[in-house]
PAKOLLUM-500144 format. One line per field, with one value per residue: residue number from 1; chain; x, y, z of N, C-alpha, C, O in turn. Coordinates in steps of 0.02 Angstrom, whole numbers. Layout:
romi: c(NUM	...)
lumtor: c(A	...)
n_u: c(X	...)
n_v: c(Y	...)
n_w: c(Z	...)
ca_u: c(X	...)
ca_v: c(Y	...)
ca_w: c(Z	...)
c_u: c(X	...)
c_v: c(Y	...)
c_w: c(Z	...)
o_u: c(X	...)
o_v: c(Y	...)
o_w: c(Z	...)
//
This chain:
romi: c(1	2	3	4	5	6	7	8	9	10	11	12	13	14	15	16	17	18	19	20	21	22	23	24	25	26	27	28	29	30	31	32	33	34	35	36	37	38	39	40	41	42	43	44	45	46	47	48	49	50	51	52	53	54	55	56	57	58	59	60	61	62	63	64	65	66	67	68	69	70	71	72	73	74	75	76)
lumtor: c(A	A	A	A	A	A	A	A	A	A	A	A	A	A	A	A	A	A	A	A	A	A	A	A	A	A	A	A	A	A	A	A	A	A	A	A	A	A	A	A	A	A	A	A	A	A	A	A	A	A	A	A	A	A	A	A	A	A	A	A	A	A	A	A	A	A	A	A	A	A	A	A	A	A	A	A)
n_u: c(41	100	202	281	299	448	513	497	387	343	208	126	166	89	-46	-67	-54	-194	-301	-328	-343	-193	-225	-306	-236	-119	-202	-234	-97	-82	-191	-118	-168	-119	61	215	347	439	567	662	575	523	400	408	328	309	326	268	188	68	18	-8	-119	-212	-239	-317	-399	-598	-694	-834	-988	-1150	-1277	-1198	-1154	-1267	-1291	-1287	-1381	-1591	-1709	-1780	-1900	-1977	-2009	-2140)
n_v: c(-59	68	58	132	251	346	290	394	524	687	815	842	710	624	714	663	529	491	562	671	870	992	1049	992	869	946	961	851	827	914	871	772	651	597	535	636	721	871	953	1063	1177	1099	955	797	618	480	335	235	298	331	199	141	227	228	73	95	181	190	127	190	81	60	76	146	275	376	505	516	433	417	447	297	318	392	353	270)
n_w: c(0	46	-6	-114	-53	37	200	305	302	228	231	134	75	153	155	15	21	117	34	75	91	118	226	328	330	407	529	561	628	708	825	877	819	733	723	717	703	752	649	674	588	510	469	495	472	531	446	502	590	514	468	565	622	499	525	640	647	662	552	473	453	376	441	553	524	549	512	376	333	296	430	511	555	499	363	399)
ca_u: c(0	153	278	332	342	484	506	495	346	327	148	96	139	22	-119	-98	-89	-240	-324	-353	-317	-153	-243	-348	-156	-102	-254	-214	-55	-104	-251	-89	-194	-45	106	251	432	442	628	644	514	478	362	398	310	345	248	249	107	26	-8	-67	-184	-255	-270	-353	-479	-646	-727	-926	-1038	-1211	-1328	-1175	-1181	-1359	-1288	-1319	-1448	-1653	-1738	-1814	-1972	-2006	-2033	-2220)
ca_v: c(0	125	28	185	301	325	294	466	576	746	819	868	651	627	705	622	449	511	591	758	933	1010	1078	933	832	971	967	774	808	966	834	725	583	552	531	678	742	963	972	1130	1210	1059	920	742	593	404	285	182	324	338	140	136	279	189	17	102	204	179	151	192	59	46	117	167	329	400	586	499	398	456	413	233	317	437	306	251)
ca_w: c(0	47	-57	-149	-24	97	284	338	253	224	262	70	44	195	128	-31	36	129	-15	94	92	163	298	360	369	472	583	601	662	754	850	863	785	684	755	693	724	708	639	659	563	449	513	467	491	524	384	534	622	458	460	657	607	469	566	709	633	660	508	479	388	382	490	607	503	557	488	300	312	310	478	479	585	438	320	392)
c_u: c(43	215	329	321	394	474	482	434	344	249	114	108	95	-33	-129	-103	-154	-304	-370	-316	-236	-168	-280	-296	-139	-154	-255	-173	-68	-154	-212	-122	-144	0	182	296	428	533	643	580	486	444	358	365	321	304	223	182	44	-23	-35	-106	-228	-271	-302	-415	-550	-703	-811	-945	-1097	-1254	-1266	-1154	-1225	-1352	-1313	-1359	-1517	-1658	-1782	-1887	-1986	-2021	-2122	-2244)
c_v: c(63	113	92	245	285	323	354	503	652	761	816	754	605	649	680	550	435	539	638	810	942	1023	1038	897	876	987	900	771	849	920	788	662	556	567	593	699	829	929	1023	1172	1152	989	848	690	524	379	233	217	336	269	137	164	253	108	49	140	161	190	143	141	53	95	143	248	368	481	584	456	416	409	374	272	377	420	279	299)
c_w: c(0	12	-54	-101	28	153	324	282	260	239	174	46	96	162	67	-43	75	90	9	51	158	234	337	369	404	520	612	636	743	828	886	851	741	710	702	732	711	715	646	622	516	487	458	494	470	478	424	573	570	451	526	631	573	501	627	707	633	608	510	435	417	417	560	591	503	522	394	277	338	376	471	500	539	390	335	374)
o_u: c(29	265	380	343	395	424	448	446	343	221	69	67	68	-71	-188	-132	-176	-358	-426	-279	-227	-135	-285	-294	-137	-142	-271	-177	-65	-145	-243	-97	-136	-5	187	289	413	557	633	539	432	471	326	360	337	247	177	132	-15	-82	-95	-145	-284	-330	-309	-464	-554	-745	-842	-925	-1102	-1251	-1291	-1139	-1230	-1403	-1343	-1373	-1519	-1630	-1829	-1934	-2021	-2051	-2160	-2304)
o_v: c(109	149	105	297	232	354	350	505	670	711	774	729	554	607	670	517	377	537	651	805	916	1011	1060	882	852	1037	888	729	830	944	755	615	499	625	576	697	847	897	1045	1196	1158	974	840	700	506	401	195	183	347	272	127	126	246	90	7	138	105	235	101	146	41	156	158	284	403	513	627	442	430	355	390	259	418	460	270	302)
o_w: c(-39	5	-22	-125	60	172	375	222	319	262	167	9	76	138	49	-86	73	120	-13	2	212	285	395	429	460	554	670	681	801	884	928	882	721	731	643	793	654	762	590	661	487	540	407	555	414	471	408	587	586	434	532	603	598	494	672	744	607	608	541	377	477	408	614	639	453	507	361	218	398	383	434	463	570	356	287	364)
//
């Protein structure tokens, strides 16, 4: 899945293994939901907090979404 990128990420190849916006990856790190290094002013990140993050999310299916699906008691 991360084959081709390297060990260490930048934030701009964060959000595009993410397929966000710049500013939603730095609001992940900002949240620290993802794990990150400040180098001085530049902010790298392990591919190893990138892969926790994605195994630990909590993903929505079904009816555990109630924000996009109509209400069943509006149907009678």
């Amino acid at each position: 899945m991360l084959n081709n990128y390297p060990d260490v990420l930048t934030v701009k190849q964060l959000a595009e293994i993410l397929n966000i916006g710049h500013n939603a990856a730095y609001q992940l790190i900002k949240r620290r939901e993802i794990g990150a290094k400040y180098i001085g002013r530049t902010i790298r990140i392990p591919k190893a907090s990138v892969i926790m993050y994605l195994n630990s999310a909590h993903y929505m299916v079904g009816k555990s979404d109630n924000s996009r699906l109509p209400d069943e008691r509006s149907k009678s």
